[in-house]
Structure formats: C-alpha cells, structure tokens
C-alpha positions as CSV (number, residue, x, y, z in Angstrom):
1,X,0.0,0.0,0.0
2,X,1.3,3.6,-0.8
3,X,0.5,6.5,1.2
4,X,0.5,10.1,0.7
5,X,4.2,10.9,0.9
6,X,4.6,8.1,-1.6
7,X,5.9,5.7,0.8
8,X,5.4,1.9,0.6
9,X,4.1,-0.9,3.1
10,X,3.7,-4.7,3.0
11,X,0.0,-4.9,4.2
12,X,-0.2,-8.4,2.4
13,X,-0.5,-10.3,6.3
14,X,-4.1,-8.0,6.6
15,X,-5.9,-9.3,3.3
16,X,-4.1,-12.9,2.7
17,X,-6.6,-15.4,5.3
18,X,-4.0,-17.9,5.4
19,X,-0.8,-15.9,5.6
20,X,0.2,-17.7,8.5
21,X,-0.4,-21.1,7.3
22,X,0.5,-20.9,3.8
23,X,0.6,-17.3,1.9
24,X,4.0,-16.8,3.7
25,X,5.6,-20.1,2.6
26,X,5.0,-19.2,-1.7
27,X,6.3,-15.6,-1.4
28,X,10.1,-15.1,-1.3
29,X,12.2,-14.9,1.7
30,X,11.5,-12.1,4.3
31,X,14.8,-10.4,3.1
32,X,14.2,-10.0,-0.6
33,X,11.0,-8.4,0.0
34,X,12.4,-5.9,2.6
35,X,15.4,-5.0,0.4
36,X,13.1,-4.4,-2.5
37,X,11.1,-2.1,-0.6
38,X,13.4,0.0,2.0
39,X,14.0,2.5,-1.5
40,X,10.2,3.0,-1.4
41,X,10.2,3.5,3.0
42,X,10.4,6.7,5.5
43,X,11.5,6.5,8.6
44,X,9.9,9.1,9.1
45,X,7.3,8.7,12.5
46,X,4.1,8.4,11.2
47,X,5.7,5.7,8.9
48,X,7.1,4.0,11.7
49,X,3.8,4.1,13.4
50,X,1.9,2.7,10.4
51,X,4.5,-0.4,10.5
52,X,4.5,-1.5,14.0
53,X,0.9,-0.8,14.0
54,X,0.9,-3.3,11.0
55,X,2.8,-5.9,13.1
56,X,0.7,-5.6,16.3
57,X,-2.4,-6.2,13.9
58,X,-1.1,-9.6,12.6
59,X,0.3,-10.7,16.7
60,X,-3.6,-10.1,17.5
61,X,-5.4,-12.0,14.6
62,X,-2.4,-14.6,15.3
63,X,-3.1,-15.1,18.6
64,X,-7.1,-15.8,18.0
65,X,-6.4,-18.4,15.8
66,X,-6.8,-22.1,15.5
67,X,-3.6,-23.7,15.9
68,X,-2.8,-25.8,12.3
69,X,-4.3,-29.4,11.9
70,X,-1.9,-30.7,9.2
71,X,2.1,-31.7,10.6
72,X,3.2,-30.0,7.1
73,X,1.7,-26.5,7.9
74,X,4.2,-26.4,11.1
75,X,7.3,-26.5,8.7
76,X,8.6,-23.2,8.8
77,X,5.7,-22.0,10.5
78,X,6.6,-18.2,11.6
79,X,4.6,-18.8,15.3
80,X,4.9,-22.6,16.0
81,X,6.8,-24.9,15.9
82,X,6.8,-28.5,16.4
83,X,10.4,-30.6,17.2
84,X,10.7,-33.5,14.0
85,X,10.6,-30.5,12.4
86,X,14.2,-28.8,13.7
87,X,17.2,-28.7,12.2
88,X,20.1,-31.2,13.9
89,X,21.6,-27.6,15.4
90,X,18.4,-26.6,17.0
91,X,16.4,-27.1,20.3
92,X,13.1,-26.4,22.0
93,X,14.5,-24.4,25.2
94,X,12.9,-23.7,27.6
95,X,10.7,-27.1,26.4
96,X,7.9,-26.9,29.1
97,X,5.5,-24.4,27.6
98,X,2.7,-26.3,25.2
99,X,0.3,-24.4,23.4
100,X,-1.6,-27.4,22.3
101,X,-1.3,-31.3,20.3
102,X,-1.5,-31.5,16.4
103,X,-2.2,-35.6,16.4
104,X,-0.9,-36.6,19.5
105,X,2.5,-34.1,19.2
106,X,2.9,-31.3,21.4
107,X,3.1,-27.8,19.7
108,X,6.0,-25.2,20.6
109,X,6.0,-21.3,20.3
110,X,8.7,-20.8,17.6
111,X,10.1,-18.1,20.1
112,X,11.4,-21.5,21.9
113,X,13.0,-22.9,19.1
114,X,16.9,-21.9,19.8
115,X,20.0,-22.2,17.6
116,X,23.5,-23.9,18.6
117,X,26.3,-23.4,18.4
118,X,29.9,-25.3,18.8
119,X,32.4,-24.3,21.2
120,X,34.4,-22.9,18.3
121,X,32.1,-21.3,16.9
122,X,31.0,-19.5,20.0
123,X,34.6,-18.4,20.5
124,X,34.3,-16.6,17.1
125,X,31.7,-14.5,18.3
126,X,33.3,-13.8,21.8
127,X,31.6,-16.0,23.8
128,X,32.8,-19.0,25.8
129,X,30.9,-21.8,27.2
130,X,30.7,-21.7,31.4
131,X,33.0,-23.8,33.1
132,X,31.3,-27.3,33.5
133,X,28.3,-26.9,31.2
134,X,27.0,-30.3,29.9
135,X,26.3,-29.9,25.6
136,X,22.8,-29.4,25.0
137,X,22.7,-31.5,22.0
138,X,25.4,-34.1,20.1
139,X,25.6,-34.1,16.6
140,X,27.7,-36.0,14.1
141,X,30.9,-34.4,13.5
142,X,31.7,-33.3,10.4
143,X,35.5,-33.2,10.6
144,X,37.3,-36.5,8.5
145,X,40.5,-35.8,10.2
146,X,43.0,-38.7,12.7
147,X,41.9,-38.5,15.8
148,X,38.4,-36.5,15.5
149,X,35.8,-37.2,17.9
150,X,32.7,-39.3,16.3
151,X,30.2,-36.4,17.7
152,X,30.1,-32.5,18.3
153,X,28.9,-31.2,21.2
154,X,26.5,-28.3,20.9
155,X,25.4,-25.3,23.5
156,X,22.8,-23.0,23.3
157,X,23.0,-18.8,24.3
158,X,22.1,-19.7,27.9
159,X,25.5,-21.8,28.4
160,X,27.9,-19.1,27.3
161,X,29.1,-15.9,28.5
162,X,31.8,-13.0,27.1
163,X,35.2,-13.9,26.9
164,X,37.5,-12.5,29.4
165,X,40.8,-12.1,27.9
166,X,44.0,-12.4,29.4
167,X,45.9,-10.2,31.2
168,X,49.7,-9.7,29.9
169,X,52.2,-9.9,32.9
170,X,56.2,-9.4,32.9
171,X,56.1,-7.9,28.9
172,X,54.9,-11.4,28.3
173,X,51.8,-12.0,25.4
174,X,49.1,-14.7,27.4
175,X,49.1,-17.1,24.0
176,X,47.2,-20.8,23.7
177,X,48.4,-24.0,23.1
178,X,49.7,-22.8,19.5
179,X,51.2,-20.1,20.7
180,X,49.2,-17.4,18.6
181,X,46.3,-15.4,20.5
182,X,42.9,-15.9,19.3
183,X,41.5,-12.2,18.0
184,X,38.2,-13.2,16.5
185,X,36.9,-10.1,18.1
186,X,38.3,-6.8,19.0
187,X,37.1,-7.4,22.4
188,X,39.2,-10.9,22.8
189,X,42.3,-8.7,22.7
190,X,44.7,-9.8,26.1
191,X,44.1,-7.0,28.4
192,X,47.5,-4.2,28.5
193,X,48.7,-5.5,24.7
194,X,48.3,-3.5,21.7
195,X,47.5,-5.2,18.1
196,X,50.4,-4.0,15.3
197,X,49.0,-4.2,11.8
198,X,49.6,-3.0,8.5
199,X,53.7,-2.8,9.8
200,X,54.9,-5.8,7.4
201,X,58.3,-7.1,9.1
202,X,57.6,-5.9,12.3
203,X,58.0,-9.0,14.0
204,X,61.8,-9.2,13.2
205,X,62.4,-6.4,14.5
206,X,60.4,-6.9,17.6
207,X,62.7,-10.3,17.7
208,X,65.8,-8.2,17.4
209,X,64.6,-6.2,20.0
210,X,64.2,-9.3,22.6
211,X,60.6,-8.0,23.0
212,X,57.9,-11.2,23.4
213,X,55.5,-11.0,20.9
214,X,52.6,-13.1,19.2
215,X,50.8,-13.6,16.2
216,X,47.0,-13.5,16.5
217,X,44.6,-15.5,14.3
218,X,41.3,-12.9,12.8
219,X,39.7,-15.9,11.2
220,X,40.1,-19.6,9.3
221,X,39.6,-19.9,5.4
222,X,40.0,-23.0,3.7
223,X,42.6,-23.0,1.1
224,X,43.8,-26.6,-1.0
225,X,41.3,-28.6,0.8
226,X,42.6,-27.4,4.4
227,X,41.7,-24.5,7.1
228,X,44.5,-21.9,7.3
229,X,44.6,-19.5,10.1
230,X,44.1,-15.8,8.6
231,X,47.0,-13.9,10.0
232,X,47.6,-10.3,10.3
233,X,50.0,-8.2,12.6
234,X,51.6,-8.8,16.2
235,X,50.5,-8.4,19.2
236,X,53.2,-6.9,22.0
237,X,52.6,-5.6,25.5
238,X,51.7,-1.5,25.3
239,X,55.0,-0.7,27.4
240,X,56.8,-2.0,23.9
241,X,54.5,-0.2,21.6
242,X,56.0,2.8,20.7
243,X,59.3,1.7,21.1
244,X,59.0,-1.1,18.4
245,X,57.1,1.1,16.0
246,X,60.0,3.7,15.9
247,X,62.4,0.9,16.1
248,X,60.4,-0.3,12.5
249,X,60.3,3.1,10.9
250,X,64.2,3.8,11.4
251,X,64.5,0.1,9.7
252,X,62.2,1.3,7.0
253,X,64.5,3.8,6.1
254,X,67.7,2.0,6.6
255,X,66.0,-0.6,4.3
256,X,64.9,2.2,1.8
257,X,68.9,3.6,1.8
258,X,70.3,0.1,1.4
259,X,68.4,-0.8,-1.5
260,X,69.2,2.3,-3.2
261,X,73.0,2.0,-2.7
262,X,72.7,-1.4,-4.0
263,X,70.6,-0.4,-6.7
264,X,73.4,2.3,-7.8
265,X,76.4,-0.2,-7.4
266,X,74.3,-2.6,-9.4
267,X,73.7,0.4,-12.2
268,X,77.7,1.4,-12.3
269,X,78.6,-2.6,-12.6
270,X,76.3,-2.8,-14.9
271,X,77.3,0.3,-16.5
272,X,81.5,-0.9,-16.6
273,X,80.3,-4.1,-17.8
274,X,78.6,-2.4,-20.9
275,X,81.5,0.4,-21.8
276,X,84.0,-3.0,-21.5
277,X,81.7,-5.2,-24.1
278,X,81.6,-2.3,-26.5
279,X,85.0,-1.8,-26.2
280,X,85.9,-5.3,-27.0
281,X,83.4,-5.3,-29.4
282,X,84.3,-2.4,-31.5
283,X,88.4,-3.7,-31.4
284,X,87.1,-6.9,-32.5
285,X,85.2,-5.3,-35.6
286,X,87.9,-2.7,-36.2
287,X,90.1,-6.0,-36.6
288,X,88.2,-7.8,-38.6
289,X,87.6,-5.3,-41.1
290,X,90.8,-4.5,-41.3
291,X,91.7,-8.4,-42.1
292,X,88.4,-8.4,-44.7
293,X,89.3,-5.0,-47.0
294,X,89.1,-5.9,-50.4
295,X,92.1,-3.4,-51.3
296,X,94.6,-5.0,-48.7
297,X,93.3,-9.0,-50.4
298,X,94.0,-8.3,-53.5
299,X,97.5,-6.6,-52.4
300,X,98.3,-9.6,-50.7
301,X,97.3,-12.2,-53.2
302,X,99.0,-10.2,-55.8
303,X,102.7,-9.6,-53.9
304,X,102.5,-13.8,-53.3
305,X,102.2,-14.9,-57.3
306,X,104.9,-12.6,-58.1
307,X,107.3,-13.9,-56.0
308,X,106.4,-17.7,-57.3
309,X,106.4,-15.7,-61.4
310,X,110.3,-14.4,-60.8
311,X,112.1,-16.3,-63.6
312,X,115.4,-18.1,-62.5
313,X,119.0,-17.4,-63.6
C-alpha cells in the first residue's frame, strides 16, 4: 500500500486469510521483499507508526487463531513450531511451555526454538561456554581428520558468557596451546597489549629487539582442501608499543637507503660491464675489417704470385 508521501508498506498479512499457514511459505524470503522495498520506506514517525501498527495487527489475529491441523503447515511456520521438524543444530529451550497437540504431538512457540552453536564457533563470536556446562545437543561431526571425535557437542546462548581475555604480565603476550592469541573479536584482545597491523616485518624487529611478541589468528579460510589461520600483525605488550614502531620506521628507512645504494652499485657494474663489451666489441670489428678490406686482399694475393712468377737465372 502507498500512502500520501509516496511511501510503501507490505500490508499483504491483513488481506491474505492464510498468511500464517501458507501465503508466507509461496512468497520469497523475508529479506528479498524488505530489500526491495526499504528505496520505497520513510523513517519518518508516522511511517514507523503505520509499521508497528501493522505488526501488532497480525500478533492479534495470530493469537485468535486455530492452531494448524496438518504436521506440514508447522514447517517453517513463523509462530509454532513442532520438534521433527528442527534442524540437527536446533532445540526447544525452555521445552515446558505447550500451546496445544496436532495428532498426539505437542506444539512449541517458535520463540522457543533456539539455535546452537559449537564451542568454536562461540569463541568466534566472543563467547565462551561456562566452566562445567553439559552440551545441549550431540551431533555427528563433520570433521574427517585422525583423531576426530565421532560427535560435536553443541550449546545454546544460555550456556555461554563473554570472553575475558588475558591479562599480559612481565612484557609477556598470554598465548594458547599454539602459541598465537585468538583475536576473532576486537574485544578478545589480552588486556595491556596493543595489536600491530599493516607494519609488514615488524616482527623481526620486535625479535631483534628481545621483545615477546605473538601472532594473532582474525579468522580460518580453507585453502587446498585445508583450514589456514588468517593472520595479520603482532600483538606486543603496550610498554613496547611505541618503542618497536620507531624501532620499525628507522629500519624502514635504513632498508629504503640500502636498496638504493645497491641499486646504484648494481647500475655502475652494470654500466663498466657495458662500456667493457663495447670496447671489446668495436676492437674486434675494427680487426676484422681491417683483415676483410678488399684493397689489402687483392695486395696480398697479388705480392704472393709474383714472387712464385720471378724467372730463374
């Protein structure tokens, strides 16, 4: 529907009597149809207002209706949900609210349908799983590697908390078992230590320096079949910081000077090298046509049949 300042709004829920059930499973995803109409949206108040007033119109005709009586209409479903129909990383939590039975199977509010995650992948986003927490759900692992466990344990967003980084003690980087320091978020950064990037070399010269200092891992990409830690920077303790980045700029600029000295010995060898090839090369021609002259042949074949012509006495 447009309204008078030419604005746009999906008003399809209002008119379509089973957009619950199974208008809102033919459309396209939820996404598409809110990208193709935020150019046509205000955000202006009264178009705000006209939205949420919108939404609080299909919550009310939602919550006075009958609950489906077909299994299928529960796939998907935007309100319930019902648990053959989860995904192998989801779960009903908290599980003891029932709105009703669809043949004999208890029906779930899809508020209470909740996504897992794996340890790793909860470190990504900065969380960590509490100390002694049992996995919510096992799955079959995924991972074809020696020495894989057969399952994957799973938690949900009620088993993990933020990550509390390190603390950096003695100019020494906290590191794990691989001696990097995981940096999936700016917020897992070891607490006193400064991330280095965009300095390439630095950590030579942080080595040269006798300052401790780590690599820290942003992310995993798989490359040739394998997962490769994506790399970027050092991390050192603050009290280096500055320190190691002047130390790095005065190498810069040694390394700029070096190069161009080398670069000008390399252009006056190179240089001799040419003036002593031409020179060889123009005595070598200068010879040769000297040898080749047609004048100084003939001369020469000339002066050697007269002396075998001089008649004998």
């Amino acid at each position: 529907a447009w309204d008078d300042d030419g604005c746009a709004l999906d008003v399809t829920s209002r008119y379509a009597s089973r957009w619950l059930h199974a208008t809102q499973k033919l459309r396209s995803s939820a996404h598409w149809v809110h990208s193709s109409l935020s150019p046509f949206q205000s955000s202006t108040f009264r178009n705000q207002q006209a939205r949420l007033l919108e939404e609080a119109s299909l919550k009310k005709s939602a919550v006075g209706a009958e609950l489906p009586k077909h299994l299928s209409a529960y796939k998907q479903h935007p309100l319930y949900a019902l648990e053959r129909f989860l995904n192998k990383n989801q779960i009903l939590y908290p599980k003891e609210t029932i709105l009703g039975y669809c043949r004999g199977e208890p029906v779930y509010s899809r508020e209470c349908v909740k996504t897992l995650h794996s340890r790793e992948h909860w470190l990504k986003q900065g969380q960590t799983v509490v100390e002694d927490a049992a996995a919510a759900k096992l799955v079959k692992s995924r991972s074809k590697a020696d020495g894989a466990p057969p399952q994957t344990s799973l938690y949900g967003e009620w088993q993990v908390k933020p990550y509390e980084p390190p603390v950096a003690r003695d100019g020494v980087v906290p590191t794990n078992q691989h001696g990097t320091v995981d940096l999936f978020q700016p917020s897992m950064l070891p607490v006193g230590t400064v991330h280095i990037q965009g300095c390439p070399g630095i950590g030579k010269v942080a080595k040269q320096l006798g300052f401790h200092y780590a690599e820290p891992v942003l992310d995993f990409q798989f490359t040739a079949g394998r997962v490769v830690p994506v790399k970027d920077g050092i991390i050192v303790c603050e009290e280096f910081a500055d320190v190691l980045q002047q130390a790095w700029i005065e190498a810069q600029h040694h390394a700029v000077e070096t190069n161009a000295k080398a670069r000008r010995q390399r252009a006056a060898s190179n240089w001799a090298k040419l003036v002593r090839r031409a020179t060889i090369f123009l005595a070598l021609r200068a010879e040769s046509a000297q040898v080749q002259a047609p004048g100084t042949a003939s001369a020469a074949i000339g002066s050697t049949a007269g002396v075998w012509s001089m008649p004998t006495k």
